[in-house]
FIDOMI-378325 format. One record per atom (N, C-alpha, C): residue number from 1; atom name; x, y, z; residue in one letter. Coordinates in steps of 0.2 Angstrom, whole numbers, always signed. Layout:
<sites>
NUM,CA,X,Y,Z,A
...
</sites>
This chain:
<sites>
1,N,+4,-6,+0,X
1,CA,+0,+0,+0,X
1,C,+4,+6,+0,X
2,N,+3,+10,-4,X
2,CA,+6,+18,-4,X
2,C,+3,+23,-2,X
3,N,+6,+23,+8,X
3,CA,+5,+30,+11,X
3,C,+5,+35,+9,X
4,N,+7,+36,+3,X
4,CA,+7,+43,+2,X
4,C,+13,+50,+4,X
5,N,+18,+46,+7,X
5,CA,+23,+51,+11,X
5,C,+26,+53,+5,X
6,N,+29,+53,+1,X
6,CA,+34,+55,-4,X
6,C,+34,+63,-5,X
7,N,+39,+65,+0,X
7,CA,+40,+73,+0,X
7,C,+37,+76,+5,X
8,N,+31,+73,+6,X
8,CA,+30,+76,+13,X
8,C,+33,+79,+19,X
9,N,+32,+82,+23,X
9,CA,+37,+86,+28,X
9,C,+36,+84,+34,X
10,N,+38,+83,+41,X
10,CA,+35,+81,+47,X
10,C,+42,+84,+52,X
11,N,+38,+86,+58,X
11,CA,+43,+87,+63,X
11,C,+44,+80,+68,X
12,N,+48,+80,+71,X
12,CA,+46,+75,+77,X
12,C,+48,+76,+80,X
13,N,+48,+79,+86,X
13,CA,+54,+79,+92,X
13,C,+53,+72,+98,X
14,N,+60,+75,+101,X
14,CA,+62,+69,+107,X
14,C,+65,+62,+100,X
15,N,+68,+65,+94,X
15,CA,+68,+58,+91,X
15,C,+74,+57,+89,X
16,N,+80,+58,+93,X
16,CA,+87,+59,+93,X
16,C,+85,+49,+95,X
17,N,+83,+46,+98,X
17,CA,+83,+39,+99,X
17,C,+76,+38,+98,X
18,N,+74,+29,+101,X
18,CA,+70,+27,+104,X
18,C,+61,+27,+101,X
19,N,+56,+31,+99,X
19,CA,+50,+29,+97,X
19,C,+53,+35,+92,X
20,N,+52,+41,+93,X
20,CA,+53,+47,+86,X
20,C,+57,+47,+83,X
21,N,+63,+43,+84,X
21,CA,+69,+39,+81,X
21,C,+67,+35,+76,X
22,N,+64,+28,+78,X
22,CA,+59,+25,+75,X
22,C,+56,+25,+71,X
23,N,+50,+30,+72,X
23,CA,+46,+35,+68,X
23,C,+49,+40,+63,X
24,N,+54,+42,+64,X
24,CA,+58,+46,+57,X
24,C,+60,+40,+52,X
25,N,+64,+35,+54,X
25,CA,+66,+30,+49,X
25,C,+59,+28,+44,X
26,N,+55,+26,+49,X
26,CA,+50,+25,+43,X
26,C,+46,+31,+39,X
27,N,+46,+34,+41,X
27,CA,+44,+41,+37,X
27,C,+48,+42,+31,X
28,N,+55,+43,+31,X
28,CA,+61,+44,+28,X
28,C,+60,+38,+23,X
29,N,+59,+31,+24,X
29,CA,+61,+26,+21,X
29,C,+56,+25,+16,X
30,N,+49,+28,+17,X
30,CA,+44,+29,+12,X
30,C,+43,+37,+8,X
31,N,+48,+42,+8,X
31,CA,+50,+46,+4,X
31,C,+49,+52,+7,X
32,N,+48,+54,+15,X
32,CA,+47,+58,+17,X
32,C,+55,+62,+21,X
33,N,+51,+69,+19,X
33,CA,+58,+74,+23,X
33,C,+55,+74,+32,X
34,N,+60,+74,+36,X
34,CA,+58,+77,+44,X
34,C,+63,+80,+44,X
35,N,+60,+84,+51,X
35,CA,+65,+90,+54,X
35,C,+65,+85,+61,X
36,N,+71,+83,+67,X
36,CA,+72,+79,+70,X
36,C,+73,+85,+75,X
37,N,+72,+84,+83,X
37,CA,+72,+88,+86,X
37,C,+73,+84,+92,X
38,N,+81,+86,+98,X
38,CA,+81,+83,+104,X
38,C,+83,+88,+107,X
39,N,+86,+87,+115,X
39,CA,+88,+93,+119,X
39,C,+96,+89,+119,X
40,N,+100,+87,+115,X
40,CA,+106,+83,+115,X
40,C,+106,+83,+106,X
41,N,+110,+92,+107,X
41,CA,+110,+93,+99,X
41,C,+114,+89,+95,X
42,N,+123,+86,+99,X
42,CA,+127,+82,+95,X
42,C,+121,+76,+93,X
43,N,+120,+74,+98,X
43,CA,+114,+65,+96,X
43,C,+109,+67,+90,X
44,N,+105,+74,+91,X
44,CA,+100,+74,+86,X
44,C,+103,+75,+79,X
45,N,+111,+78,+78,X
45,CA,+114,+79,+75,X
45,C,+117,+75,+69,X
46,N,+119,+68,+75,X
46,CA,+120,+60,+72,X
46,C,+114,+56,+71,X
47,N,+110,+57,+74,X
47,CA,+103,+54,+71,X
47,C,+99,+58,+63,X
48,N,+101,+64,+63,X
48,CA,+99,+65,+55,X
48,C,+104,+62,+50,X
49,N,+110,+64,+53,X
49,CA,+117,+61,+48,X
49,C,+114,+54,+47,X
50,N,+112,+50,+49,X
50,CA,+111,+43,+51,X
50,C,+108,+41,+44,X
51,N,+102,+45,+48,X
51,CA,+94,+44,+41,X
51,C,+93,+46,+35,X
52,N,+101,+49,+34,X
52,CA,+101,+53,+24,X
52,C,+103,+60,+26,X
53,N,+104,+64,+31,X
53,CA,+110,+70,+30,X
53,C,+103,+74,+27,X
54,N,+104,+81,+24,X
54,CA,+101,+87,+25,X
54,C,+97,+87,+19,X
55,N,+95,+84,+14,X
55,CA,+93,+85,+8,X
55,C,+85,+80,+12,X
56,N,+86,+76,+15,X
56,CA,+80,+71,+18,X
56,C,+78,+73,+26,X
57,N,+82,+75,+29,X
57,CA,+84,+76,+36,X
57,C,+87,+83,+39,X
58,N,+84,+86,+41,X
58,CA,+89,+91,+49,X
58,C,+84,+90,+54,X
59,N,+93,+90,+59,X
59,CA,+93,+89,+66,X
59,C,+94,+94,+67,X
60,N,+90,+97,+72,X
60,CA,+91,+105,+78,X
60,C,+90,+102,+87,X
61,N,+93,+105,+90,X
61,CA,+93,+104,+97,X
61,C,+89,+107,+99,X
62,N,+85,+105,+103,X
62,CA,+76,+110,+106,X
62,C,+73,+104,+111,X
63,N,+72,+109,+115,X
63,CA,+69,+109,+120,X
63,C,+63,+110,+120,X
64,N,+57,+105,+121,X
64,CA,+50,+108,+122,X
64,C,+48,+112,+128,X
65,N,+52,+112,+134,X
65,CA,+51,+117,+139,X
65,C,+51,+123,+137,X
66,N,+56,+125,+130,X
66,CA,+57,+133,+129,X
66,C,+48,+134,+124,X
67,N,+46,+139,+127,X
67,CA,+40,+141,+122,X
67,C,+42,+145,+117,X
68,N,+48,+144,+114,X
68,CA,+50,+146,+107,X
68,C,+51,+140,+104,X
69,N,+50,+135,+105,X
69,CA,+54,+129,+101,X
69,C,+49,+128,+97,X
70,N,+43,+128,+100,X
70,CA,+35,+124,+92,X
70,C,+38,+129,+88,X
71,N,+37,+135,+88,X
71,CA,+37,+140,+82,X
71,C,+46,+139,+78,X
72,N,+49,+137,+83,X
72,CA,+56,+137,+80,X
72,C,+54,+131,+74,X
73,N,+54,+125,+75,X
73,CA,+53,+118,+73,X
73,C,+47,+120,+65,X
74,N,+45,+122,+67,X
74,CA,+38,+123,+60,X
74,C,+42,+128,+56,X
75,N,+44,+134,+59,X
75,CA,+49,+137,+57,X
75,C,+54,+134,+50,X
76,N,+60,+130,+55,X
76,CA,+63,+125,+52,X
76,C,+61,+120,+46,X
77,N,+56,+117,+46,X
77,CA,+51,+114,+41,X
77,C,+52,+119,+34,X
78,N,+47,+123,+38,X
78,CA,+46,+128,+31,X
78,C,+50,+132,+26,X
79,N,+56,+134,+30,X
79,CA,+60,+136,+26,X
79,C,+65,+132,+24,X
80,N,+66,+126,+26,X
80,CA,+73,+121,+20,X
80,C,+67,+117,+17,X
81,N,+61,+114,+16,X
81,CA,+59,+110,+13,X
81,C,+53,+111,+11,X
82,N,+50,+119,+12,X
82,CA,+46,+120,+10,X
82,C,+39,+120,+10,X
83,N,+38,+116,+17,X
83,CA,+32,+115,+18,X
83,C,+30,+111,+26,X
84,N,+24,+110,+27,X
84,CA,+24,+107,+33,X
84,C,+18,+103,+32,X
85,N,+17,+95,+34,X
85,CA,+12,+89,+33,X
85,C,+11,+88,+41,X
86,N,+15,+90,+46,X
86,CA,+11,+86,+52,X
86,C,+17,+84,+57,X
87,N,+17,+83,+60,X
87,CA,+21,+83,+67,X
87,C,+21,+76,+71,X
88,N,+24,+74,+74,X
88,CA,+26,+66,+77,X
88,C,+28,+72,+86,X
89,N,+25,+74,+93,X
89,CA,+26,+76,+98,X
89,C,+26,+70,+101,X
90,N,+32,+69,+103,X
90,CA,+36,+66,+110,X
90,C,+41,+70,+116,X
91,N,+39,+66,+122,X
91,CA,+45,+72,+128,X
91,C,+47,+62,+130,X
92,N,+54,+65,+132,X
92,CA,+57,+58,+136,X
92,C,+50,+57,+142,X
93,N,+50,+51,+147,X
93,CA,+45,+49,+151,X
93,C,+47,+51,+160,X
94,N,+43,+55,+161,X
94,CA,+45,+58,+169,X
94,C,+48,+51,+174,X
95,N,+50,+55,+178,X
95,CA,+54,+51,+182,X
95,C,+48,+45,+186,X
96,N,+50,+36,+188,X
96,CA,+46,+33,+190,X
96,C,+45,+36,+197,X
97,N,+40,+32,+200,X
97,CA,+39,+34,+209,X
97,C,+31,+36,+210,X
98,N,+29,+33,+215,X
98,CA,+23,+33,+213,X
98,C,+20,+41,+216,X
99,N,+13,+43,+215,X
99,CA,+11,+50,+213,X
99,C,+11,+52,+221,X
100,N,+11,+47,+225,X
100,CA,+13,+52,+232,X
100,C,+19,+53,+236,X
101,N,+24,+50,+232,X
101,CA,+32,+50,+232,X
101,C,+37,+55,+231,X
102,N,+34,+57,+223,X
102,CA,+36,+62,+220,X
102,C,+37,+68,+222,X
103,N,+43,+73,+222,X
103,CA,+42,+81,+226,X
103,C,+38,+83,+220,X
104,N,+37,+90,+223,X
104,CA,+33,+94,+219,X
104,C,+36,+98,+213,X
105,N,+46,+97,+215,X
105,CA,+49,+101,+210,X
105,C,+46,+95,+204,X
106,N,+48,+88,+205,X
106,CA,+48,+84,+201,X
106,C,+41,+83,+195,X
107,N,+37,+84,+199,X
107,CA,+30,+89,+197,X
107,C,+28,+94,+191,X
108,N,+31,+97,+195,X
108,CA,+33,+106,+190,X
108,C,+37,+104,+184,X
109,N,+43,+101,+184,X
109,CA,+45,+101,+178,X
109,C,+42,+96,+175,X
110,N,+41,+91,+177,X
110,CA,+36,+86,+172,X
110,C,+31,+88,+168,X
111,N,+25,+91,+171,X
111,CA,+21,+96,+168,X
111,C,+24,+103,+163,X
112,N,+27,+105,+164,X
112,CA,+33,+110,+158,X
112,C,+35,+107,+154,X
113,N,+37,+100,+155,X
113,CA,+41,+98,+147,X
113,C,+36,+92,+144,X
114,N,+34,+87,+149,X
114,CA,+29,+83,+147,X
114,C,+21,+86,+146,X
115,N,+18,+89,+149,X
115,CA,+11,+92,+148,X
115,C,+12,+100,+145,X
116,N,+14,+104,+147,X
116,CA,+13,+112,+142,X
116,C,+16,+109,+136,X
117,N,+24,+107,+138,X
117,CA,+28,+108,+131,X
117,C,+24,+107,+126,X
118,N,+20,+101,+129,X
118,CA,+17,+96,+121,X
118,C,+9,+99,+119,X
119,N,+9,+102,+124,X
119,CA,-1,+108,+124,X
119,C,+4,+112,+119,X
120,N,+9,+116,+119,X
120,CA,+10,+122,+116,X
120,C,+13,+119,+109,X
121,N,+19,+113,+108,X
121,CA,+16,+111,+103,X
121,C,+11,+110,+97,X
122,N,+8,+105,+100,X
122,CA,+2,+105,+97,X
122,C,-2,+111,+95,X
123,N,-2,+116,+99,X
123,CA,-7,+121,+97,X
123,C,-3,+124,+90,X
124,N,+3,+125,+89,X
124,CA,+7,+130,+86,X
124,C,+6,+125,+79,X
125,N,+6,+120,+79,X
125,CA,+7,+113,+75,X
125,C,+1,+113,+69,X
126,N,-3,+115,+72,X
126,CA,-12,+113,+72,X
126,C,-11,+120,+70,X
127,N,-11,+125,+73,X
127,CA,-12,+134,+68,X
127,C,-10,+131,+62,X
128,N,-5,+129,+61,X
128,CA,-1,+129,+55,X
128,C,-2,+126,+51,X
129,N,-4,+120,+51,X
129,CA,-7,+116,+48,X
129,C,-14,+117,+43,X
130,N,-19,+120,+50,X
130,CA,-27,+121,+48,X
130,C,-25,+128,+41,X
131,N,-19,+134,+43,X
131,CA,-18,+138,+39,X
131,C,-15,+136,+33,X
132,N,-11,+130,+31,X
132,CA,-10,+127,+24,X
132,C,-14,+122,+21,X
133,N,-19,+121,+23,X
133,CA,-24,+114,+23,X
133,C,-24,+109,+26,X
134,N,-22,+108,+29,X
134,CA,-23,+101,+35,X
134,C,-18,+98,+36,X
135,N,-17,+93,+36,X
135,CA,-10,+89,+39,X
135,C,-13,+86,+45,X
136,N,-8,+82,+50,X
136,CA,-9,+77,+57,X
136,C,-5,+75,+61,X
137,N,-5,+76,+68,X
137,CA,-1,+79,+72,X
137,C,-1,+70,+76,X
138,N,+3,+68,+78,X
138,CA,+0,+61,+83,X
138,C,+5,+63,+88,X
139,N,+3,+61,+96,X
139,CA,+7,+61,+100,X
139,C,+9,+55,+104,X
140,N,+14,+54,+105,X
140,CA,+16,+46,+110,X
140,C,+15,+50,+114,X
141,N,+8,+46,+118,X
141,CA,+8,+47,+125,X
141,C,+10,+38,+132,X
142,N,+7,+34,+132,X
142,CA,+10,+30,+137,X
142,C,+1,+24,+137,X
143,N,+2,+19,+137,X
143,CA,-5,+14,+141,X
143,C,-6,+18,+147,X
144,N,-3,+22,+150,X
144,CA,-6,+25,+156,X
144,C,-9,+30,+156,X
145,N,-12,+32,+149,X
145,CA,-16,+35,+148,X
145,C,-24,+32,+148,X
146,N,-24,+26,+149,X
146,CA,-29,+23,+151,X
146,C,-30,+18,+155,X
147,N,-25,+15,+157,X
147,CA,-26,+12,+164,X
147,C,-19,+13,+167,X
148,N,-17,+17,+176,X
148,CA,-13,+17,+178,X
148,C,-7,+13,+177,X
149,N,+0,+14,+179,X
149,CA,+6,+11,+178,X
149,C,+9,+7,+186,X
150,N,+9,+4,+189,X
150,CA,+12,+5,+195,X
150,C,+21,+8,+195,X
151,N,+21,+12,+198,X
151,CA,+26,+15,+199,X
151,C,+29,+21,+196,X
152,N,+23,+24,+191,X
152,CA,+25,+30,+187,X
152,C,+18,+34,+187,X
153,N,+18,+38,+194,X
153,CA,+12,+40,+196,X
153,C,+14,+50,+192,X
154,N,+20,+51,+190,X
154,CA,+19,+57,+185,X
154,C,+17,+55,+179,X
155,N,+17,+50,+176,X
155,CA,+14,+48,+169,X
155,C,+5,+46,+169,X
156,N,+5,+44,+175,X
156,CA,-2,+42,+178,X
156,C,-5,+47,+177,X
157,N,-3,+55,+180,X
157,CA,-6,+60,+180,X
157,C,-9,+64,+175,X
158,N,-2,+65,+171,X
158,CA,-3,+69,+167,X
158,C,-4,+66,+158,X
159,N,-4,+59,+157,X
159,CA,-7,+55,+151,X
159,C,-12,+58,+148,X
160,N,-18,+55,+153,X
160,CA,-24,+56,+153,X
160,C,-25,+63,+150,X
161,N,-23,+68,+154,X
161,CA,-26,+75,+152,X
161,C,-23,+75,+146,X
162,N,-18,+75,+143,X
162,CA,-14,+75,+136,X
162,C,-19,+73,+132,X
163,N,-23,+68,+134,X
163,CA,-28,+63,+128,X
163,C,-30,+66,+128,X
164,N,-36,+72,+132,X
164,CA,-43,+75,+134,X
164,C,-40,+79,+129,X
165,N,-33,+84,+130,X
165,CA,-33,+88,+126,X
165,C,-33,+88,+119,X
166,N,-30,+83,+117,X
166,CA,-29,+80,+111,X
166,C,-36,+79,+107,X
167,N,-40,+77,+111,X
167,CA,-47,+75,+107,X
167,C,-50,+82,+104,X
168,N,-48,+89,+112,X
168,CA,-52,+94,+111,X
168,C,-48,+96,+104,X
169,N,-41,+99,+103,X
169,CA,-41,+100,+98,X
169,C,-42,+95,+90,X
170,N,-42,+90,+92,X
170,CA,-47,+88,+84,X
170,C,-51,+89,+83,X
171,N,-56,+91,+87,X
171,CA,-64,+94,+87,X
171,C,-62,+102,+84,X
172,N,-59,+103,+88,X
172,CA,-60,+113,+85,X
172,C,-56,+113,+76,X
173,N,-51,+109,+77,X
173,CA,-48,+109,+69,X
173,C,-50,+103,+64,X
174,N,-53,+99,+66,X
174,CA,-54,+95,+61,X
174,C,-58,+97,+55,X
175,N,-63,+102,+55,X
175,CA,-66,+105,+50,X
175,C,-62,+107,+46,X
176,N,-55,+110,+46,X
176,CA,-50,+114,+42,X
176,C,-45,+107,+41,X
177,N,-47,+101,+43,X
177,CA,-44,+99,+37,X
177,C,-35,+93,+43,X
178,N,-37,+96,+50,X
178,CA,-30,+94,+52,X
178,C,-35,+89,+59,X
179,N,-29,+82,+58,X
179,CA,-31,+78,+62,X
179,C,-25,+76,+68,X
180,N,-28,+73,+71,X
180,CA,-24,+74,+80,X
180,C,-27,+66,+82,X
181,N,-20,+62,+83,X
181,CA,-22,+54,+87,X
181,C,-14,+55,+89,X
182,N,-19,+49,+97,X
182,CA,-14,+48,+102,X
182,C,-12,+42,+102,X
183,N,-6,+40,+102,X
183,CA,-1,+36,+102,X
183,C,+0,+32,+108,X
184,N,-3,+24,+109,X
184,CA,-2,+21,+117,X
184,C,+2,+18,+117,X
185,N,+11,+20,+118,X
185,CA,+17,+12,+117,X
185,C,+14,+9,+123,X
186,N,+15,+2,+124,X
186,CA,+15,-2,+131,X
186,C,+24,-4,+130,X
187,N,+25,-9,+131,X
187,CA,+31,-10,+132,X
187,C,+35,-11,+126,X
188,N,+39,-8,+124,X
188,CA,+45,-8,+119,X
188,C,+49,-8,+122,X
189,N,+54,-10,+117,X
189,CA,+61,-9,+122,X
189,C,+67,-5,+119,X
190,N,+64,+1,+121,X
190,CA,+67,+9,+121,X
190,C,+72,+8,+128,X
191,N,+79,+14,+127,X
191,CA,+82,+13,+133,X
191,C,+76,+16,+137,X
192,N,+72,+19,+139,X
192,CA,+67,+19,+143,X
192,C,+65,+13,+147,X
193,N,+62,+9,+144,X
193,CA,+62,+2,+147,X
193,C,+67,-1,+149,X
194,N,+75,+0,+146,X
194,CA,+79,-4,+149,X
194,C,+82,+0,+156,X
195,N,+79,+6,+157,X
195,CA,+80,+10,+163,X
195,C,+76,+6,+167,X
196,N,+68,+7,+167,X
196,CA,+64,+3,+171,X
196,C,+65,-4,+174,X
197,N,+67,-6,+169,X
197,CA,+68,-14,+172,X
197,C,+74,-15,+175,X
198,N,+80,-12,+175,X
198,CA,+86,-11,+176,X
198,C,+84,-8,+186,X
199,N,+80,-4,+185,X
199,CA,+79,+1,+190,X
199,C,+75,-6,+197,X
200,N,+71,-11,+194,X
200,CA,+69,-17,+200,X
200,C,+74,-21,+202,X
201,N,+82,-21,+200,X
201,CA,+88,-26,+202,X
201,C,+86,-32,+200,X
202,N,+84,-33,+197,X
202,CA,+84,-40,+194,X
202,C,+80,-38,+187,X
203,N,+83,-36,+181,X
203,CA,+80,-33,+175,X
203,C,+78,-39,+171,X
204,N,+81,-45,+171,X
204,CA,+78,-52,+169,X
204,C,+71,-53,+169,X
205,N,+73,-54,+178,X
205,CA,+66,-56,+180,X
205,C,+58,-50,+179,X
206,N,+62,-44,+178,X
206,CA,+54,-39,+177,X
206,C,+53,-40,+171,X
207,N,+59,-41,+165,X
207,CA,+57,-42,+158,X
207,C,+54,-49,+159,X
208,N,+53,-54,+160,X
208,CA,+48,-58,+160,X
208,C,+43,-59,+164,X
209,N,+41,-55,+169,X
209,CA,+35,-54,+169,X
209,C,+31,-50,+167,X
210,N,+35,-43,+165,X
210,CA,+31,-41,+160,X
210,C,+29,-44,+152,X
211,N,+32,-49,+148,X
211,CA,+31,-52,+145,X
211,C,+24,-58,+146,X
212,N,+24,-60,+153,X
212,CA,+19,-64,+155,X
212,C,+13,-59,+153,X
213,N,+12,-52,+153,X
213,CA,+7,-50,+155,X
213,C,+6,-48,+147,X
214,N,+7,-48,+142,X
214,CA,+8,-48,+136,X
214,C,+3,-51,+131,X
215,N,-2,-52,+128,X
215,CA,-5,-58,+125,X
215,C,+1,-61,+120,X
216,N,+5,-57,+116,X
216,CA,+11,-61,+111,X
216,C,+14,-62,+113,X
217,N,+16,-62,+121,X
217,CA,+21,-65,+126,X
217,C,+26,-62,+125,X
218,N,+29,-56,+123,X
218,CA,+37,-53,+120,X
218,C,+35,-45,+121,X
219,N,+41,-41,+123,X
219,CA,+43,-34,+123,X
219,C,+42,-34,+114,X
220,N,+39,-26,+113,X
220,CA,+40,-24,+106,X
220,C,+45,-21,+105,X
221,N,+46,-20,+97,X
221,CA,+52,-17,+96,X
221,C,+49,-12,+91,X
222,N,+56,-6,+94,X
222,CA,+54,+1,+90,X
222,C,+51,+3,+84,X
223,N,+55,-2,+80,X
223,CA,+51,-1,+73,X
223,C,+45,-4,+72,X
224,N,+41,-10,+74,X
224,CA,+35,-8,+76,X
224,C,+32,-2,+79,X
225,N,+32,-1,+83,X
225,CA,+29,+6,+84,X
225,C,+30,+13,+79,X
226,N,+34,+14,+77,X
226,CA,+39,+17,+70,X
226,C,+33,+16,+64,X
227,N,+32,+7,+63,X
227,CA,+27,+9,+58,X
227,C,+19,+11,+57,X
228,N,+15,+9,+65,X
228,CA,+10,+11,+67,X
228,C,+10,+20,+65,X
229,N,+15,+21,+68,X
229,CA,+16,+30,+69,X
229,C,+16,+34,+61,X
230,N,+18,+30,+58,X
230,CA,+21,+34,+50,X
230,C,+13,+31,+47,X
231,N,+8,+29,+48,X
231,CA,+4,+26,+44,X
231,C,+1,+31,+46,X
232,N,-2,+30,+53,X
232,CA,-7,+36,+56,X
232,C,-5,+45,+54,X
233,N,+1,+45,+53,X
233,CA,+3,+52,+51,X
233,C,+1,+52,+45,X
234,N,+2,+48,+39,X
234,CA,+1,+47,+33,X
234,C,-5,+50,+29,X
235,N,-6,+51,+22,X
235,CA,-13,+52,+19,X
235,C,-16,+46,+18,X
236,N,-14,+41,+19,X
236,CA,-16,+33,+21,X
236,C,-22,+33,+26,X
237,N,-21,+37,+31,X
237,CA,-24,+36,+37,X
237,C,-31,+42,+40,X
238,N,-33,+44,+32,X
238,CA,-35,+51,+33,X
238,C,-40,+52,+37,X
239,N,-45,+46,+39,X
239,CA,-51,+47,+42,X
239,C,-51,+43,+49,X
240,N,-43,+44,+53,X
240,CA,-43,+43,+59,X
240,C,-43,+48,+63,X
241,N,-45,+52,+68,X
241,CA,-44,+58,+71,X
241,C,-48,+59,+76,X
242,N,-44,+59,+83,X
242,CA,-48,+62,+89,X
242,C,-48,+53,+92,X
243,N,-45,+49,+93,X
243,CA,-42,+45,+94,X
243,C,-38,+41,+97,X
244,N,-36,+38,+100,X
244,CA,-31,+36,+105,X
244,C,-30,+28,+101,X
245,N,-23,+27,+99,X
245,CA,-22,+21,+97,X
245,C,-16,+14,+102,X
246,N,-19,+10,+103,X
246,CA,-14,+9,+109,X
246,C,-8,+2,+105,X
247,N,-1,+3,+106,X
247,CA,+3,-1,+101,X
247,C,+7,-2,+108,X
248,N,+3,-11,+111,X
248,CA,+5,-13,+116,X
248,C,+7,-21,+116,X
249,N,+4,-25,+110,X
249,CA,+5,-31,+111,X
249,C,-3,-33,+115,X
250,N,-6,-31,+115,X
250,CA,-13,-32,+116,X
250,C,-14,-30,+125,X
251,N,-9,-30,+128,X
251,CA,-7,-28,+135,X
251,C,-15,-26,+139,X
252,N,-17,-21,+137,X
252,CA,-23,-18,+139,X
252,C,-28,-19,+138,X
253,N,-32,-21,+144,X
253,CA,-37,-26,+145,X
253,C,-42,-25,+141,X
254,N,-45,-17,+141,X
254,CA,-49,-14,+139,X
254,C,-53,-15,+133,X
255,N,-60,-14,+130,X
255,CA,-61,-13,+124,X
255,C,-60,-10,+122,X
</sites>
């Protein structure tokens, strides 16, 4: 099947590795340009170099807590490539401990870089978008946007509203043409997860029981989630929007 990427433009941030990493390869490997964004300029620097270098790729270092960085990033889009399709928003995942644990600094900045950064994102994304005719924004948020995590009670908290927001903007822009879905990794194996499970002292045994709780019994890998991501972005996908997609291995209970 032909997504339709060929020349297209996308942002992703946080994708110097790990899911937005993922997600550019397959973007790029189906004929699309992205503008790659992390706060570890040299790394997002070697990850464009990686994916085809400046003619397919630029890397910039940005930070989603700076409220300059959405407009910097669409900025960047528009003037080397000349246009903007849609955005891929990721932030690294707030620190684990469950929600009565955590200090309040750990709080505040979780919400700055995980919950505004990506509100201010996406708004700036979305103007911009609904202003060229449409395009599609998807954000990686976490399965604990729908059912708790135990031990990562800032993800716990702040998922959920990301999703509430997300819908609300698909409803106000989807007449103009720009659509908005949430992205549910469960368990892949990003260093993120080689953190968490390294974090219980015996990472063996939590990677198998997390496995246990799996219906395909196995940890996913990046590029699955990379291909769900680049599909949904894509003009393949055009009548998804104001939905939460969850790329867990069937992990969640839920219907």
């Amino acid at each position: 099947m032909d997504l339709g990427l060929t020349d297209r433009v996308y942002v992703l941030t946080g994708a110097s590795r790990g899911l937005g990493y993922a997600t550019a390869r397959c973007l790029v490997a189906d004929g699309a340009r992205v503008v790659l964004s992390a706060r570890d300029a040299d790394a997002v620097a070697a990850a464009a170099q990686r994916l085809g270098g400046p003619d397919r790729v630029l890397g910039l270092g940005a930070d989603l807590a700076d409220p300059e960085t959405p407009e910097r990033l669409v900025t960047a889009a528009r003037t080397h490539f000349g246009r903007l399709d849609g955005a891929l928003v990721s932030v690294g995942g707030p620190p684990p401990g469950s929600a009565a644990s955590v200090t309040d600094e750990q709080w505040r900045h979780a919400f700055e870089t995980v919950f505004l950064g990506t509100v201010r994102a996406v708004r700036t994304v979305a103007a911009t978008l609904a202003a060229g005719g449409g395009g599609a924004i998807g954000l990686v948020l976490s399965t604990s946007a729908r059912g708790p995590l135990p031990g990562l009670g800032i993800s716990n908290g702040l998922r959920p509203g990301l999703v509430g927001m997300a819908k609300d903007v698909a409803d106000e822009y989807g007449p103009r043409g720009v659509r908005v879905v949430g992205l549910l990794p469960g368990r892949i194996m990003t260093d993120r997860n080689v953190e968490l499970f390294a974090a219980t002292g015996d990472p063996e045994r939590a990677r198998a029981e997390a496995e246990a709780g799996i219906p395909l019994r196995r940890i996913g890998e990046p590029a699955e989630f990379g291909r769900v991501a680049a599909f949904v972005l894509s003009p393949a996908a055009s009548y998804l929007t104001g939905i939460t997609v969850p790329v867990d291995g069937g992990a969640l209970r839920g219907l």
